[in-house]
N, C-alpha and C positions, 0 to 999 in steps of 0.2 A: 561132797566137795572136799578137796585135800586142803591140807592145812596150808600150801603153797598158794594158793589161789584164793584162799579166804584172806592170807598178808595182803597179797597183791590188792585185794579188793578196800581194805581196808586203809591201808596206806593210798590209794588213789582218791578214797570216801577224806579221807585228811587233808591232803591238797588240795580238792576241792571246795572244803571247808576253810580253808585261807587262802584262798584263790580270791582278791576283792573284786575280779572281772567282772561277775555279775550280777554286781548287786545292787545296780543301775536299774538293770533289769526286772531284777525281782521286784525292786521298790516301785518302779513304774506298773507291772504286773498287780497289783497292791491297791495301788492308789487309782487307778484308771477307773474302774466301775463306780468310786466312791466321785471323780470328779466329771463322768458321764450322768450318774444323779443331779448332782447338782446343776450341769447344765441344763437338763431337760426340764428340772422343776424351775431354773429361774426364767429359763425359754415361755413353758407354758404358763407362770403366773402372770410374767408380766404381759402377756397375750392377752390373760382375762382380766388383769384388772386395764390395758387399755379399752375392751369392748364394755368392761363396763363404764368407764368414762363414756364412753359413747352413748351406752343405753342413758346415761343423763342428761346428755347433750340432747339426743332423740327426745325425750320427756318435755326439754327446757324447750326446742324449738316450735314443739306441736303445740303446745300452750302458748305461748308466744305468739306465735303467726294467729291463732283462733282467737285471742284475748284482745286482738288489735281491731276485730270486725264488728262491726252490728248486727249484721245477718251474717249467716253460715250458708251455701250451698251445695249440693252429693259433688256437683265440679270441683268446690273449694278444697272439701274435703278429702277428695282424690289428690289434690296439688299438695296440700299440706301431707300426704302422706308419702308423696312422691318425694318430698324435700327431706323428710326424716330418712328415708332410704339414701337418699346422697350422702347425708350427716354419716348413716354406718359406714359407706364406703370406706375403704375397699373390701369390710365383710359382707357373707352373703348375709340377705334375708329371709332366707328361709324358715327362720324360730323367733326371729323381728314379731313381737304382738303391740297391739297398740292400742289404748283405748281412749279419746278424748270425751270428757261427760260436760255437761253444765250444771251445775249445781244450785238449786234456788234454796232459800233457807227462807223461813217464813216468818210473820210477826211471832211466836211463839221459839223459834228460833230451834224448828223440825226442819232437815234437810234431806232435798231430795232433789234425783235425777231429774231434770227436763228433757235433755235429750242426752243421746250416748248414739258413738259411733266407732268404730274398731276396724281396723286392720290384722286379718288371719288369727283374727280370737270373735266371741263372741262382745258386743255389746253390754252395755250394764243396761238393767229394765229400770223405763220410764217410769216414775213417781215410787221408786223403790228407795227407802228410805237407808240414808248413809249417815257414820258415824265420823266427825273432821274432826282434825287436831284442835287442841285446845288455843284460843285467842281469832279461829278463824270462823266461828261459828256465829257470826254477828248477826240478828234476827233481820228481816228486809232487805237481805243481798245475794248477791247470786257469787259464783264461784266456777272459774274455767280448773277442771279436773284432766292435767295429762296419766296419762301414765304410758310407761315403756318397759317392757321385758326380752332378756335375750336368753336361750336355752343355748351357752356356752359347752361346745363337746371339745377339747386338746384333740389335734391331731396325730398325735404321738401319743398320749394316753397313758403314757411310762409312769410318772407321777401322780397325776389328775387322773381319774378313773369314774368315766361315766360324764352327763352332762351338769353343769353349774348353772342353775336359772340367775342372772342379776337381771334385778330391778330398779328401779327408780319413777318417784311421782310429784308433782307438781301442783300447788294450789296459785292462781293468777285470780286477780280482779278483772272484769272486762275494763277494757279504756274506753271504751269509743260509746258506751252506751251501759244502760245501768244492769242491761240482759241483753245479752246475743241471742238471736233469732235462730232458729233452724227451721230453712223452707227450700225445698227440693229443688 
């Protein structure tokens, strides 16, 4: 290269080092990826923590609607699971698991399942002994048990990577009778 063409280069490399045309540019160039982050992650958080308010709401309904009966039936059952599906809309249910139990606790104040029924998980086993939180363990009573889980996957995934299980569970006293029934 002649030294005539290394000035020219250099002296142009100059200009455009106080040239402030684009440095608009640049700085947008810059900052874009960092505030595409931040969208995606505030997009996808606040996506899962609305489903998991849901998965609570699902929890709070299904106890709720069971806690208000004397008997249970596989019909009842169906409806009350039907209505927790409306509660997620407009997400699918496809990773929706559900399990309502009833809970009896004995004059010794040992607690266990009476019955248990589920939605796309398995069941908790009949006279299988459970561990409650402290003050709900009152010996002679029984206990309506929700629970509700959602296997959260972002759709975008940019942030969140992989699925998020939220859960939520529910301890209710029956109203209507001192033990809910379960008969087919």
């Amino acid at each position: 290269m002649t030294a005539d063409r290394q000035t020219g280069i250099l002296t142009k490399l100059a200009r455009l080092v106080r040239d402030p045309r684009g440095v608009s540019a640049v700085e947008f160039a810059v900052i874009l990826p960092i505030m595409l982050t931040l969208f995606l992650a505030g997009s996808e958080i606040t996506q899962a923590i609305t489903i998991k308010r849901k998965a609570t709401q699902v929890a709070r309904t299904v106890g709720d609607l069971t806690s208000q009966d004397s008997s249970i039936t596989n019909a009842e059952i169906q409806t009350i699971f039907g209505a927790a599906a409306s509660v997620l809309a407009p997400y699918p249910t496809t990773t929706l698991k559900i399990i309502i139990s009833s809970v009896t606790i004995d004059a010794q104040g040992v607690a266990k399942i009476a019955w248990s029924d589920a939605y796309q998980t398995n069941a908790r086993a009949v006279n299988s002994a459970v561990t409650l939180p402290t003050g709900l363990n009152v010996a002679s009573t029984t206990l309506v048990w929700a629970e509700a889980s959602y296997d959260y996957t972002p759709p975008i995934g940019y942030v969140i990577t992989g699925a998020i299980s939220l859960k939520d569970k529910i301890y209710l006293r029956p109203r209507m009778a001192a033990t809910i029934a379960r008969v087919p």
